[in-house]
PAZAPA-4460 file (N, C-alpha, C; in steps of 0.05 Angstrom, whole numbers, plus 32768, in hexadecimal, padded with zeros to 4 digits):
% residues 176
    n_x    n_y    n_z   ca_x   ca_y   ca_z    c_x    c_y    c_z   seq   type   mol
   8115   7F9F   7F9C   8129   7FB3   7F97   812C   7FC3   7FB1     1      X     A
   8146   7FC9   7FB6   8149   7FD1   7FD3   814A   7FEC   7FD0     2      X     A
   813B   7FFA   7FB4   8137   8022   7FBB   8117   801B   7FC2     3      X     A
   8106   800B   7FC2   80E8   8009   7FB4   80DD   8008   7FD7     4      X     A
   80CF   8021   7FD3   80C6   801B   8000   80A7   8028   7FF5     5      X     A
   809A   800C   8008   807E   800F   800D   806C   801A   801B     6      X     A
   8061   802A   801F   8056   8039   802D   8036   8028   802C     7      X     A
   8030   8022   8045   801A   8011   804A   8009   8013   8061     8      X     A
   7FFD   8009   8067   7FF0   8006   807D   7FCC   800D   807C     9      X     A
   7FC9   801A   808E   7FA4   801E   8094   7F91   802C   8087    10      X     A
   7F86   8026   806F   7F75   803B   8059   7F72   8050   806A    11      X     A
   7F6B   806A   8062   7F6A   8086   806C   7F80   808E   8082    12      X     A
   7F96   8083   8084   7FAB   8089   809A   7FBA   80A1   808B    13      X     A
   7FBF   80A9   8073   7FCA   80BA   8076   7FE3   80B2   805A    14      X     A
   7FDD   809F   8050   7FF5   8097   8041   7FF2   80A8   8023    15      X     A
   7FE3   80A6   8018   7FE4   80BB   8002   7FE9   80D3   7FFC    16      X     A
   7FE5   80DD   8014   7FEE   80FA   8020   800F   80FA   8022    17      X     A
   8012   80E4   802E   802C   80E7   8032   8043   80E4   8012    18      X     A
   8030   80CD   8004   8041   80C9   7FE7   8043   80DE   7FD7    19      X     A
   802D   80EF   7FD9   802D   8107   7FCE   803D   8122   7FCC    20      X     A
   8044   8126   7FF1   805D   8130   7FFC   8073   8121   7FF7    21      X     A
   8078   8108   7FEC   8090   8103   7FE8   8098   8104   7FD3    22      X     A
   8088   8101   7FB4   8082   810F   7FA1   8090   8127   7F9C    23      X     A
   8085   813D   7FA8   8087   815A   7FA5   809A   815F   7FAA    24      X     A
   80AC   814E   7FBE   80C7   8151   7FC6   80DB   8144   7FAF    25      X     A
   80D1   8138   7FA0   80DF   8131   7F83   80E5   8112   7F7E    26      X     A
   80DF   80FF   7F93   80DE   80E8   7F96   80CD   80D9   7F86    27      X     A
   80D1   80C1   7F7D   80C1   80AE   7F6B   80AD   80AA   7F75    28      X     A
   808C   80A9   7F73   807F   8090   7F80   8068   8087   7F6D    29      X     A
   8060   8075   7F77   804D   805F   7F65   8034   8061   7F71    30      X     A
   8015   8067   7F6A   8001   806B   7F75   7FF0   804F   7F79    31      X     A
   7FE8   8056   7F96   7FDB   803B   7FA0   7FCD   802E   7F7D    32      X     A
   7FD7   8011   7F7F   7FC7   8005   7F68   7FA9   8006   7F6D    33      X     A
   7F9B   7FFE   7F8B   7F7D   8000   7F97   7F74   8016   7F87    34      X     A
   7F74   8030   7F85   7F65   8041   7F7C   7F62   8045   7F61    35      X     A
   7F77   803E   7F51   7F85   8041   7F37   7F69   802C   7F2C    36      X     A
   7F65   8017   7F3F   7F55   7FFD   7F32   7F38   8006   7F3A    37      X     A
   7F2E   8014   7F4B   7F19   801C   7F51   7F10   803B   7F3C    38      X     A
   7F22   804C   7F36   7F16   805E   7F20   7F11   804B   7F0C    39      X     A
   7F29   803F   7EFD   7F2A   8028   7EE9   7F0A   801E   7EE3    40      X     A
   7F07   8011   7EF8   7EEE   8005   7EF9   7ED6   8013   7EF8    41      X     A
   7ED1   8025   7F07   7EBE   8039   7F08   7EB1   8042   7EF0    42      X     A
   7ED6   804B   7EE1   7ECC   8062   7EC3   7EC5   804C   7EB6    43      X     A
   7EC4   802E   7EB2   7EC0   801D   7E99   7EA5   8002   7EA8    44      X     A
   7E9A   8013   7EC6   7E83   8001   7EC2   7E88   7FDA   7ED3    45      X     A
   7EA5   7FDF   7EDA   7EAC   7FC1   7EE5   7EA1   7FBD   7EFB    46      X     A
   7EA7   7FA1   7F0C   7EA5   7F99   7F1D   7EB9   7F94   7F2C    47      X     A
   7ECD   7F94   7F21   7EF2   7F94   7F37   7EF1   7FA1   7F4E    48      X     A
   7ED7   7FA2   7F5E   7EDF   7FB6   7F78   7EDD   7FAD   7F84    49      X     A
   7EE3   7FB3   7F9E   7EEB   7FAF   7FBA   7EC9   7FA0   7FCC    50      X     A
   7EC0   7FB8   7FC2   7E9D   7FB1   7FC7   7E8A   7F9F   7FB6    51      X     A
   7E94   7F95   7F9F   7E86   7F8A   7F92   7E97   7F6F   7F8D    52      X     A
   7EA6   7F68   7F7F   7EBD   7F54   7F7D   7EDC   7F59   7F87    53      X     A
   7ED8   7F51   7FA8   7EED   7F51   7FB0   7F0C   7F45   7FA1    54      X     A
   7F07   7F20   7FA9   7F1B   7F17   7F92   7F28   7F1D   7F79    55      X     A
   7F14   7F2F   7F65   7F18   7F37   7F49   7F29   7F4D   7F51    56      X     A
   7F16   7F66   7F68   7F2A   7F7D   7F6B   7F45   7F74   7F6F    57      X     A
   7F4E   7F61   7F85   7F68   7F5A   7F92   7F80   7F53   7F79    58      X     A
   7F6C   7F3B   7F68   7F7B   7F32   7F56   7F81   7F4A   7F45    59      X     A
   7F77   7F61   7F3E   7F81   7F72   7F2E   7F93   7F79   7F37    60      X     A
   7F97   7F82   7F58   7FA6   7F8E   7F67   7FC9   7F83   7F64    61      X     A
   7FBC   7F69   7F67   7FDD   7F55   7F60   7FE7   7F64   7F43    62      X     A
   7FD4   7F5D   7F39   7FE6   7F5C   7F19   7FEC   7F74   7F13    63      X     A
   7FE3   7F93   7F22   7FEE   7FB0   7F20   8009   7FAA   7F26    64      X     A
   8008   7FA9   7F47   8019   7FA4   7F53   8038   7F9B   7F48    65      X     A
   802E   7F84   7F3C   804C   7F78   7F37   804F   7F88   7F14    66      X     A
   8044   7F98   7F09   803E   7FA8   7EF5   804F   7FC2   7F00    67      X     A
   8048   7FC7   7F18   804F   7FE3   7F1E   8072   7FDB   7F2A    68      X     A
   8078   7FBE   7F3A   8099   7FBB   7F39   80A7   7FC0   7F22    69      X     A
   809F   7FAE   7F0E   80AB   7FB3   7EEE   80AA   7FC9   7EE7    70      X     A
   80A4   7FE0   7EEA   80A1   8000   7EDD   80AD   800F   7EED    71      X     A
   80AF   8006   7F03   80BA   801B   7F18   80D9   8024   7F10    72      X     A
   80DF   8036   7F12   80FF   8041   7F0E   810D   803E   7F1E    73      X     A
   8122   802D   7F0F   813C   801F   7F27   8156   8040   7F24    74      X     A
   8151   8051   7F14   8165   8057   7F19   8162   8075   7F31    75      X     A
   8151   8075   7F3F   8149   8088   7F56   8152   807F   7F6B    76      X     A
   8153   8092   7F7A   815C   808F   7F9A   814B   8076   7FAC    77      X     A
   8134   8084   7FAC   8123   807B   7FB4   8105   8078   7FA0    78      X     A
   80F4   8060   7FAA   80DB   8063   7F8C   80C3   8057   7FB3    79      X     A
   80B3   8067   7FB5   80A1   8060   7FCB   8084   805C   7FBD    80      X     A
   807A   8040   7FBA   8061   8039   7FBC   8048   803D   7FCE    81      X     A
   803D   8044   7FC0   801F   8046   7FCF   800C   802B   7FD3    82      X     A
   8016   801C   7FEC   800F   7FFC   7FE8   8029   7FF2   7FD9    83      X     A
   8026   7FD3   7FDC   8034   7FC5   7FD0   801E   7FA5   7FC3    84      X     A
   8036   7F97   7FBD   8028   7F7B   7FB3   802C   7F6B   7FCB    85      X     A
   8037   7F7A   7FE8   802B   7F65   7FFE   8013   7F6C   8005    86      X     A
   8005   7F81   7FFD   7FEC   7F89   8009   7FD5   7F87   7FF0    87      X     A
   7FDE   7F81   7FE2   7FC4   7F6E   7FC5   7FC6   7F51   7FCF    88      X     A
   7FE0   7F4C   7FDB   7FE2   7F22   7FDE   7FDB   7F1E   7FF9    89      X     A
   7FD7   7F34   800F   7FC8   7F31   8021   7FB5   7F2E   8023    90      X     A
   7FA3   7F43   801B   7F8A   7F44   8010   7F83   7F28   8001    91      X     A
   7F8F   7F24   7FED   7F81   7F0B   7FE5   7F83   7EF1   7FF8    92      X     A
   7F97   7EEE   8009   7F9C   7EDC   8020   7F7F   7EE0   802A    93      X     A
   7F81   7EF6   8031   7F67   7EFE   8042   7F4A   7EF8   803A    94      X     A
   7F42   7EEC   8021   7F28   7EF0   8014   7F2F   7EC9   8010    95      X     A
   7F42   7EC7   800A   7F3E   7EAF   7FF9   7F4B   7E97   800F    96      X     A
   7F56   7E9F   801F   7F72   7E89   8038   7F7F   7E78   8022    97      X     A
   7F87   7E7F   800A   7F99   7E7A   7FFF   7FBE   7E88   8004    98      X     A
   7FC8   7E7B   801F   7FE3   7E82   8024   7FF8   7E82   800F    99      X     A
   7FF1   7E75   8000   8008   7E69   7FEC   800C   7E8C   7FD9   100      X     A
   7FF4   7E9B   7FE2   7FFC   7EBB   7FCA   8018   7EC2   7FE2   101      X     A
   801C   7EBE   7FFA   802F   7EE1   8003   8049   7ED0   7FF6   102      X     A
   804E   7EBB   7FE7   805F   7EB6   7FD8   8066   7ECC   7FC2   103      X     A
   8056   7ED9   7FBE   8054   7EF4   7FAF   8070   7F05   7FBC   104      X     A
   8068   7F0B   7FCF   8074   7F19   7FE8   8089   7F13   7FE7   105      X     A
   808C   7EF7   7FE3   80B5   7EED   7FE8   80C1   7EF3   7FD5   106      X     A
   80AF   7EEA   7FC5   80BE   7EEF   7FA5   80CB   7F09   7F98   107      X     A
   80B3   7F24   7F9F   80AF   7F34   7F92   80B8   7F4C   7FB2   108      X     A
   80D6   7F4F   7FBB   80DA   7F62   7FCF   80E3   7F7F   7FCA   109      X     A
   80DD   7F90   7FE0   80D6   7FAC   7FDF   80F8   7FB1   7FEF   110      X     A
   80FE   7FC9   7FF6   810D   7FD0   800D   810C   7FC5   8025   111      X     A
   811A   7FC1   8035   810B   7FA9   8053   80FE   7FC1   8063   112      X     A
   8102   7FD7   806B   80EC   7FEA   8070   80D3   7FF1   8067   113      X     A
   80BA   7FEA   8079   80A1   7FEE   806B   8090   8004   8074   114      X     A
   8093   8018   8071   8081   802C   8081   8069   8026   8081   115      X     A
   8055   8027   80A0   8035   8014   80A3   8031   803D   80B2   116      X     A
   801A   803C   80A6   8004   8057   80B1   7FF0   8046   80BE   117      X     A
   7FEB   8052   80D4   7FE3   8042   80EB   7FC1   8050   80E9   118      X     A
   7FB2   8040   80F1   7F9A   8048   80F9   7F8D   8064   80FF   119      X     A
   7F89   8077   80F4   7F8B   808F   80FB   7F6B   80A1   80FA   120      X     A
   7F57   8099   810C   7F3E   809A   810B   7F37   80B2   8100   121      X     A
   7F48   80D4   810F   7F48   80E1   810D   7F42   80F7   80E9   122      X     A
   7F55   80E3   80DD   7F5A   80F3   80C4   7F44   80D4   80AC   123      X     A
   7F44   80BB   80B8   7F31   80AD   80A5   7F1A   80BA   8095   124      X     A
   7F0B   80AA   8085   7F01   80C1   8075   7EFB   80A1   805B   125      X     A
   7EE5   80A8   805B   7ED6   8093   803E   7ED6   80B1   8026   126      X     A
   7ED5   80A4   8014   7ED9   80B0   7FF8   7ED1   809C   7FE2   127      X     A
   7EC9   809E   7FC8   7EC0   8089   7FAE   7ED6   8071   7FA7   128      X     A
   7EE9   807D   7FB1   7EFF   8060   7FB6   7F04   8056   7FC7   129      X     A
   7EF4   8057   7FE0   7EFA   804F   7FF5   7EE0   8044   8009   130      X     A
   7ED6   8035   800C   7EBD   803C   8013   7EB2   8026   802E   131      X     A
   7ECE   801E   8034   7ECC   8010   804D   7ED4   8019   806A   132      X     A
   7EC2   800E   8076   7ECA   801E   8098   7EDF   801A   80AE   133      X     A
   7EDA   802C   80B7   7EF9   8032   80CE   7F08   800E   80D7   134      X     A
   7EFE   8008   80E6   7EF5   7FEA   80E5   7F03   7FD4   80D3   135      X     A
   7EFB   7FDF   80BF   7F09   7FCB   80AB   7F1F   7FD1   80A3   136      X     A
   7F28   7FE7   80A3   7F40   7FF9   8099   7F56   7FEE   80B7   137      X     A
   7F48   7FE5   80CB   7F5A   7FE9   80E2   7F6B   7FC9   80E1   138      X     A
   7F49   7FBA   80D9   7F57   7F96   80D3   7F69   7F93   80C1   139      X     A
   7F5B   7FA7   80AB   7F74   7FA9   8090   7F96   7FAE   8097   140      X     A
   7F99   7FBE   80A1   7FAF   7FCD   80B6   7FC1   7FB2   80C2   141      X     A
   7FAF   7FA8   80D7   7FB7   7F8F   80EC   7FC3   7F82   80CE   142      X     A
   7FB4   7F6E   80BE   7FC0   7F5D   80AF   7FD3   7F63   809C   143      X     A
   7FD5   7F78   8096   7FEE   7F8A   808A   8005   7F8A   809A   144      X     A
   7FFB   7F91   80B8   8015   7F92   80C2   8030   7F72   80C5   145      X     A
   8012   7F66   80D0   8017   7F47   80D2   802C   7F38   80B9   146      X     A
   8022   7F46   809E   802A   7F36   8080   8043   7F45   8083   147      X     A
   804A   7F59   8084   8061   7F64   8082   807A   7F5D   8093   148      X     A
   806B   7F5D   80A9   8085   7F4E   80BF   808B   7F2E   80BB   149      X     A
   8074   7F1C   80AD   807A   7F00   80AA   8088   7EFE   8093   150      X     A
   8091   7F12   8081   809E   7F13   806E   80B9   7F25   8074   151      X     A
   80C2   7F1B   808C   80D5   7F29   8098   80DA   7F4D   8092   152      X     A
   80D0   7F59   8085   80CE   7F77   808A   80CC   7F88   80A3   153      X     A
   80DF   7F9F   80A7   80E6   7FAB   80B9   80C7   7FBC   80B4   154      X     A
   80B5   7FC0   80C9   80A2   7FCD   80C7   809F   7FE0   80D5   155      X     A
   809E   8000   80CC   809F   801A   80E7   8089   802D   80E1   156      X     A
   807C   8026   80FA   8062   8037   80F4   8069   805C   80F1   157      X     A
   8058   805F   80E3   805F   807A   80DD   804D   808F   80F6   158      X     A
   8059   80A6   80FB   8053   80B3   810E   803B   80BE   8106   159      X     A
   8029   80C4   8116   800A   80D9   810F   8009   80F5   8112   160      X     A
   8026   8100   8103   8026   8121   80FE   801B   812A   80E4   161      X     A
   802B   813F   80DE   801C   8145   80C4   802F   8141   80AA   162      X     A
   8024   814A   809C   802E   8133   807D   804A   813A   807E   163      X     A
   805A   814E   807D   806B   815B   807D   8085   814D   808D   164      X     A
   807E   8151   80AB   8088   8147   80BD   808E   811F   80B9   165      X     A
   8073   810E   80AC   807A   80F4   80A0   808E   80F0   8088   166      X     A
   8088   8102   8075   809E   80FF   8065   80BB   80FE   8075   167      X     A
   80BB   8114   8081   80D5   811C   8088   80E4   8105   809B   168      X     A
   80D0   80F3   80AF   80D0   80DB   80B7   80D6   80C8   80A9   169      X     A
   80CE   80C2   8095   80CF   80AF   807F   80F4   80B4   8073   170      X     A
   80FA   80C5   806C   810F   80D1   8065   8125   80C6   8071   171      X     A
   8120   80CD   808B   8134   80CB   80A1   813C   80AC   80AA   172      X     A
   8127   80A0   80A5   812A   8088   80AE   8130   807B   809F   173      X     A
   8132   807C   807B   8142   806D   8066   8159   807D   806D   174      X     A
   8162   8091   8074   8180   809A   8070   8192   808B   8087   175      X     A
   8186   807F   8096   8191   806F   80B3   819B   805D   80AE   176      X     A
***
């Protein structure tokens, strides 16, 4: 759906912050499925995580994902994701070298603009849903960026100001 824009890129870069501000500004958005599956799991005792069963986490990730296209509201301006289902079908590319998932990706398209939050050491930060290092967040990033552009998506890194000033970036650059 060409209102549906992804906001993606490098765990702790800054993206939730930003969905949040775009939120408050009255805009649709959809919360990363990753965390949604990590409380999930937590409050009921699972294994779907990131740290414990990678694959299982991922595969939940898919099936949010394409859960959270179907629910999303077509009749908004704009509807901005936190993540998408190229970054559950990467991830599982990534664990399993099963290529045949970013067929996900073809199938299932966003807006051709993908906003990527870039590496941002400064503001990173581990938390109970998060609990992997700078490092990994940075490879995570690289192969994000990589899946998005091989799926022909216009990819623009987002600037490292403050939340305010990214929305307002974000804004500007769908109104172009």
């Amino acid at each position: 759906m060409d209102t549906f824009v992804v906001i993606s890129g490098c765990s702790g870069g800054g993206k939730s912050s930003l969905l949040d501000e775009l939120a408050r500004r009255g805009h649709a958005v959809v919360e990363e499925p990753d965390r949604r599956i990590v409380r999930e799991e937590q409050a009921k005792g699972g294994t779907a995580l990131p740290w414990a069963d990678a694959t299982a986490f991922v595969r939940r990730a898919i099936t949010m994902s394409l859960a959270d296209l179907q629910a999303a509201p077509t009749d908004k301006e704009w509807v901005f994701f936190d993540r998408g289902l190229v970054d559950a079908a990467a991830a599982l590319q990534h664990l399993t070298a099963a290529p045949a998932v970013m067929a996900l990706g073809r199938a299932h398209r966003y807006h051709h603009t993908v906003f990527l939050a870039p590496p941002w050491p400064e503001i990173f930060a581990n938390d109970p849903e998060r609990q992997h290092d700078f490092e990994s967040a940075r490879a995570e990033y690289e192969r994000l960026a990589d899946a998005y552009r091989a799926l022909g998506y216009d990819t623009i890194i987002l600037p490292r100001t403050g939340v305010s000033e990214r929305a307002d970036f974000v804004l500007a650059r769908l109104a172009d």
